[in-house]
N, C-alpha and C positions, 0 to 999 in steps of 0.2 A: 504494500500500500504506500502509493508516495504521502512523504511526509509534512504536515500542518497545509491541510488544505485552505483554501477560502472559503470563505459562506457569507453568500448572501441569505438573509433569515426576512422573509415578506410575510409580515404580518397584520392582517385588515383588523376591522373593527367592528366585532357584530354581526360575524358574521353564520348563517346558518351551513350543517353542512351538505346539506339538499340540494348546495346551488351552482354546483359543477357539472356540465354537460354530461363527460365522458361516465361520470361515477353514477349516472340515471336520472338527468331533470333533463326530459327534451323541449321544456318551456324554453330554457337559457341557451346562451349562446359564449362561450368560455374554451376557442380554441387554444389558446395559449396552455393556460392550465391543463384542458384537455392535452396536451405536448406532454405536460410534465407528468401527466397520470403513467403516458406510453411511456418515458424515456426514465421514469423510479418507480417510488414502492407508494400506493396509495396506502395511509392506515384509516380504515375504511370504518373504524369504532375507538376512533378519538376522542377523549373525554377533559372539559375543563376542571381544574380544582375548585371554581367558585365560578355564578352568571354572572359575575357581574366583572367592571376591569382592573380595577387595581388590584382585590384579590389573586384577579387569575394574572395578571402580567407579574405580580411578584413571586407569583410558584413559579413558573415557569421561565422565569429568568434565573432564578436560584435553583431550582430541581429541589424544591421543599414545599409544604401543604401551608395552607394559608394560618392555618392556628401557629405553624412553626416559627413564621417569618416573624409573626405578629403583626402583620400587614393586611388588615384583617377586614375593610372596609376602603370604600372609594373616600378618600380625603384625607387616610391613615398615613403615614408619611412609612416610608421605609425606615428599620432600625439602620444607621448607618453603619453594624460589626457585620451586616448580611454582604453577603459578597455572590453580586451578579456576575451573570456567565460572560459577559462581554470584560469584567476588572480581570476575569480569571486567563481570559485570552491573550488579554493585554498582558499580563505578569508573562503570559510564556511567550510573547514577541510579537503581535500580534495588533496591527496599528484597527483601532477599533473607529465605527463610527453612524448617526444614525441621524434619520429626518423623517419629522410626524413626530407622532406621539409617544412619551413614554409612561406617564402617569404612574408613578410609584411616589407621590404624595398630591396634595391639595393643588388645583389650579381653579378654584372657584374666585368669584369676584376682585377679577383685578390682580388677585396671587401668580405670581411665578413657582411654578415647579418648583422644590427646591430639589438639588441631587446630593448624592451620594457622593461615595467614591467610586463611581459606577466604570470608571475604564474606557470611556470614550472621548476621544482624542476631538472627534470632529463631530460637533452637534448642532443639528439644525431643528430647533425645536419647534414644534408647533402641534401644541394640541387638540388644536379644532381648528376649520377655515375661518370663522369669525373672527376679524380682528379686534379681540378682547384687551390684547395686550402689546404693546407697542414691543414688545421682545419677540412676541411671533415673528418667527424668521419667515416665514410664508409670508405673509402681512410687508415684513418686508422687502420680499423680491417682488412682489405685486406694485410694490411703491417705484421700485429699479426700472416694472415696466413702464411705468405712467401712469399705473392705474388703480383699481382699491377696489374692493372684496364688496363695498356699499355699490359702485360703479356699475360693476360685471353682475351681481346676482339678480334676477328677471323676478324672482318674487313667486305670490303664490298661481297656483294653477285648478287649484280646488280647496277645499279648507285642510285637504290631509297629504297632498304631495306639490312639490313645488321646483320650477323652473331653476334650477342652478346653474353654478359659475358656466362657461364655456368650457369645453374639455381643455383646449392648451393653457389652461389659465387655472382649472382646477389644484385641490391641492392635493391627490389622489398623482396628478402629473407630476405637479411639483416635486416631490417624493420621490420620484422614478428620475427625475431627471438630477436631483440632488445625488441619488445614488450613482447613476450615470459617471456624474461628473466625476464622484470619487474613484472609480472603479478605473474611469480610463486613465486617474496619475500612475496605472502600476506599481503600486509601491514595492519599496523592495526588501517588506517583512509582508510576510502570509494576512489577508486583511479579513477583516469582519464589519458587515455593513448589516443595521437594524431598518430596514421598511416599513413604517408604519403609518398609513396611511389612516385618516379618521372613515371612510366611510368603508362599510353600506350604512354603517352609524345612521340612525335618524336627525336630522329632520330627513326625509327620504327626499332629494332635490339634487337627480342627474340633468347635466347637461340637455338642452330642447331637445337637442337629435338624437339624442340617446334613448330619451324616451320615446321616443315616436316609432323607434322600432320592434317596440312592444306592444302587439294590441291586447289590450285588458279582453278582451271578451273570450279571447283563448287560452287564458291560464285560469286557472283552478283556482276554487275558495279557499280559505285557510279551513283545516281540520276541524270541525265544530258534532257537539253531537247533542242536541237539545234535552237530555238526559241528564246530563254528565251534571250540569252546578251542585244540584242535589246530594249531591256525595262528594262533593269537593272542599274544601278549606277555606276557612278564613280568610288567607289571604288573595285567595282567587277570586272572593266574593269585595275585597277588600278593593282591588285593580278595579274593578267595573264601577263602583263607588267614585272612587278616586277620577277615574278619564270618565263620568259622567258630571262631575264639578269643576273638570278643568277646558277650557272653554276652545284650548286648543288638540284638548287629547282625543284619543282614539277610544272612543265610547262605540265597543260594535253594536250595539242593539240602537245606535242611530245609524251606524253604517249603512247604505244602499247595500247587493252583494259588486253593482257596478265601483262603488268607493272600495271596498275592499281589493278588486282586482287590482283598479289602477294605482292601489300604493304595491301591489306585487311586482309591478311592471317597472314601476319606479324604483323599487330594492332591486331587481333585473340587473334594470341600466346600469345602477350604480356598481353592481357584480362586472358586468360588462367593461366597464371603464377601468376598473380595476385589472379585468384579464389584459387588455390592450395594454397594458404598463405594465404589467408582467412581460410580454412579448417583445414591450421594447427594451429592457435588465437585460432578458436572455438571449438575445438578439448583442448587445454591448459585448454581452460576456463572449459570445464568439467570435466576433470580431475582431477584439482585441485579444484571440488567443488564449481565452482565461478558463473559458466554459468545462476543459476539461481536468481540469484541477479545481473546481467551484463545486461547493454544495452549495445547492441552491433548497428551500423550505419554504413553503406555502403554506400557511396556520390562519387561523384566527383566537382574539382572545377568548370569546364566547357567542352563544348565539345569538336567535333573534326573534321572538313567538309571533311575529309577521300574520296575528290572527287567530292562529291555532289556540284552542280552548276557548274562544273569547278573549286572551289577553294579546297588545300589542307592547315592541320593547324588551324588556326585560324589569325583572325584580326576584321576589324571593322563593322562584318556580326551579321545578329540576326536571321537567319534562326535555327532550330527547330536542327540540329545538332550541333550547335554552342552553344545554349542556353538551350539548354534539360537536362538535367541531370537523373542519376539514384539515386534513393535515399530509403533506404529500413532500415527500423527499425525494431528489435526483442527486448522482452525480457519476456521470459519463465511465461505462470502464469497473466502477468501483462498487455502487451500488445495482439491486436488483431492477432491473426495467420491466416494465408491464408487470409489476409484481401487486396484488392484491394483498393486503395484510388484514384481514377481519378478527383479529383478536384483540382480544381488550387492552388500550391504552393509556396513559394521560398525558397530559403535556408536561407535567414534572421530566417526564423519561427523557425530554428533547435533550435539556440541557448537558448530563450525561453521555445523550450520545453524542454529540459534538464534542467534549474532550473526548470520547475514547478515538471516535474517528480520528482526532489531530495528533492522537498518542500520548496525551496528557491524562496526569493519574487523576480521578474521579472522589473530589474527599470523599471523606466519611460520611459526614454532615449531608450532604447528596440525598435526596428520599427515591429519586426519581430511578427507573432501572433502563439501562441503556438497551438502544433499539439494535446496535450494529450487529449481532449476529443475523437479525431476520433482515436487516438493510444488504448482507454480505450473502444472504439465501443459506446460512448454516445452521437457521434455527426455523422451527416450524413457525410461520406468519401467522397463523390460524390460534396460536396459545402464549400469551405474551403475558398473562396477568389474568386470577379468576375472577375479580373484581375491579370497581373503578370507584373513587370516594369524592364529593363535590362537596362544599362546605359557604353555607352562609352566612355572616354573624351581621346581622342588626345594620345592614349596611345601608337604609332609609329608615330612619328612626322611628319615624309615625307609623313602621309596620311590627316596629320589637320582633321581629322574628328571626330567630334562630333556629336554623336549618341544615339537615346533613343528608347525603343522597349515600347509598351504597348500591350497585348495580352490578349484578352477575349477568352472563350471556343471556338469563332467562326471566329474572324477575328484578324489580327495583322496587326498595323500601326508602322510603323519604320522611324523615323523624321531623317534627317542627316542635323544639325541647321547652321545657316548661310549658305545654298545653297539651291537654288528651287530640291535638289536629295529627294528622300524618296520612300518606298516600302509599299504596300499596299495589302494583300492577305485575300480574301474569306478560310476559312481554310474549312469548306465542301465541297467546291466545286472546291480548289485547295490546297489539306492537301500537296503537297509535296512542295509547293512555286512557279511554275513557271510561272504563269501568273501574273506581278507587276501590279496591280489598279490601280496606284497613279495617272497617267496621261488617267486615262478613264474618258468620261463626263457622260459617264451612271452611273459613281461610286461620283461623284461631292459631292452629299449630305453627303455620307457614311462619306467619308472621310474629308469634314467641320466636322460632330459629332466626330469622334475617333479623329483630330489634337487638339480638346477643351478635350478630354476626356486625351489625350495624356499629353496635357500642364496642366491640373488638380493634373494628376496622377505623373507628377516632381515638384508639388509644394510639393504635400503630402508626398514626401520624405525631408522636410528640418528637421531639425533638433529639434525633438519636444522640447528639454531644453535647446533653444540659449541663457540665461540669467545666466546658470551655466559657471562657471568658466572654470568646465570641463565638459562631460555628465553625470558623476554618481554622 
């Protein structure tokens, strides 16, 4: 295996994993990615440690569970003794660097990020297109061109999807073309570049032309089954409450099912525009002779419930669109191509296999478990992990909910702690969620075994070196 490859690591925002051509949505349109499905290894039951993003960007940066980090909530700042995968590459030569979002502490009202010592040499920050903050570095090449983010955006187009920036101007572009730039100095230590682009993120607002290549009347409803509230939770009862007082939210029982489609069409586009900056990275990477010594990673931090249940967004849900991910690894020669991996994963694992790939040792402190055998075809794709563990804490405070998901190839139990609430599904014989077990007595025993396998499965997230000072 030659030695410290590159990686580019492309990581969206919210993204579901339903919305990849090649991996079976024939609604979308995602040649690029579809590329990358044929040319690596899709892991086709990707799993986030948390819905929501600063939870899950700090697992997965560290290859540790969100209670570990203690990063535990969108606002939470990173402890700064945690040591992200990008300081760690740096330490071993490794010129790091990234553009878009990183969110591993507060960027609300006017706040700057604060960072770490996170190992990134070159940082083009911006954590949403809105120029909030005069440090958005998007914000600021949009000023380089002449123009501003107030200028270029066309505004709404129906009360629940809306005309965005132009594609060459997006920051979705920006992103790709930041990375671009890095990519073509050659540098001459092994590099790491972070893609992080905010959308298919809501507000759902692609480019005119991008929508238009969607017509709503041929994609599908979101998942609904007019049964299902009845047995469902608080919190889910909580969501319709809430987007039926919030004057610009996504209240479905006002929804038309025409309002519904064309916000699918518009999360689409925005998948869409996303692929096409994919194609222009990996397109650079060949170019300049790089592509086959690049790993290249296409993830997201978590999902997007785009309807499904009645809820849109995300909050304190563990359903399979909220927690699923797409996650697809290449690299030329080294890794498996057209390789299928359906066994259970999380995104903790990435971090992991990135040092083993580079030949860097894997601390301890590490929760995550490395992918490179099944990446290298010496390990069965099919058996990776018999479980996957997703973890909420209180991360929208008006919902107090604390929530833990634990999910086998077959069934998912979903604890929502200090309240008799939780969610229970048979996944064979109800894959899409709508019949809750929790309160069946024909399901009684099931569910005594998964709440002990549930409470097992958050010990074994503590923190395996609580006796260091720091984890590494």
């Amino acid at each position: 295996m030659p030695e410290k490859p590159n990686i580019l690591w492309i990581c969206t925002d919210q993204q579901r994993a339903d919305t990849i051509h090649a991996l079976g949505n024939p609604h979308i349109r995602t040649p690029h990615i579809d590329a990358m499905v044929a040319n690596g290894t899709a892991f086709t039951r990707a799993y986030c440690q948390s819905p929501v993003c600063t939870p899950s960007r700090a697992s997965f940066l560290t290859g540790r569970y969100p209670r570990t980090t203690r990063c535990r909530q969108n606002g939470q700042a990173m402890p700064p003794q945690e040591r992200l995968i990008s300081r760690l590459l740096a330490d071993a030569g490794y010129t790091c660097g990234l553009a878009g979002k990183l969110h591993l502490a507060t960027c609300a009202n006017g706040v700057v990020e604060k960072r770490i010592d996170d190992g990134y040499e070159v940082f083009h920050w911006s954590h949403h297109p809105q120029p909030d903050w005069p440090e958005n570095a998007y914000t600021q090449w949009l000023t380089a061109k002449g123009t501003s983010w107030e200028e270029l955006y066309d505004g709404p187009t129906t009360p629940y999807i809306k005309h965005g920036i132009p594609a060459e101007f997006s920051q979705t572009t920006w992103c790709a073309n930041m990375a671009i730039e890095f990519l073509l100095k050659k540098q001459s230590n092994p590099w790491f570049f972070s893609y992080n682009c905010f959308a298919p993120h809501h507000p759902f607002d692609p480019p005119g032309d991008y929508l238009a290549r969607y017509n709503p009347d041929e994609l599908p409803l979101p998942k609904m089954d007019p049964r299902e509230p009845d047995s469902k939770t608080f919190y889910q009862q909580l969501d319709a409450q809430y987007a039926h007082n919030d004057p610009g939210g996504y209240h479905v029982a006002a929804m038309s099912d025409r309002d519904k489609r064309e916000v699918t069409a518009a999360y689409y586009a925005m998948v869409e525009l996303i692929d096409e900056n994919v194609g222009r990275m990996i397109a650079a990477l060949e170019e300049t002779g790089q592509l086959e010594n690049t790993i290249v990673i296409f993830m997201s931090d978590h999902g997007e419930m785009l309807g499904d249940h009645g809820i849109y967004l995300k909050g304190p849900h563990f359903y399979e669109a909220a927690v699923h991910v797409p996650l697809i690894m290449q690299w030329p020669d080294q890794f498996q191509a057209n390789q299928r991996a359906d066994g259970l994963m999380e995104l903790t694992d990435i971090a992991p296999t990135l040092l083993d790939a580079a030949g860097i040792e894997i601390p301890t402190a590490m929760q995550g478990k490395t992918l490179l055998p099944i990446l290298q075809g010496t390990a069965d794709p099919h058996a990776h992990r018999d479980y996957v563990f997703s973890e909420y804490y209180n991360a929208w405070s008006h919902r107090h909910s604390y929530g833990t998901m634990y999910r086998t190839k077959t069934h998912k139990m979903i604890v929502y702690h200090g309240t008799d609430q939780g969610e229970l599904y048979d996944l064979q014989a109800d894959p899409d969620e709508f019949e809750n077990l929790w309160h069946s007595p024909d399901h009684a025993a099931l569910k005594t075994d998964l709440l002990k396998a549930t409470f097992d499965a958050s010990v074994f997230t503590m923190d395996p070196t609580p006796l260091r000072e720091g984890p590494f």
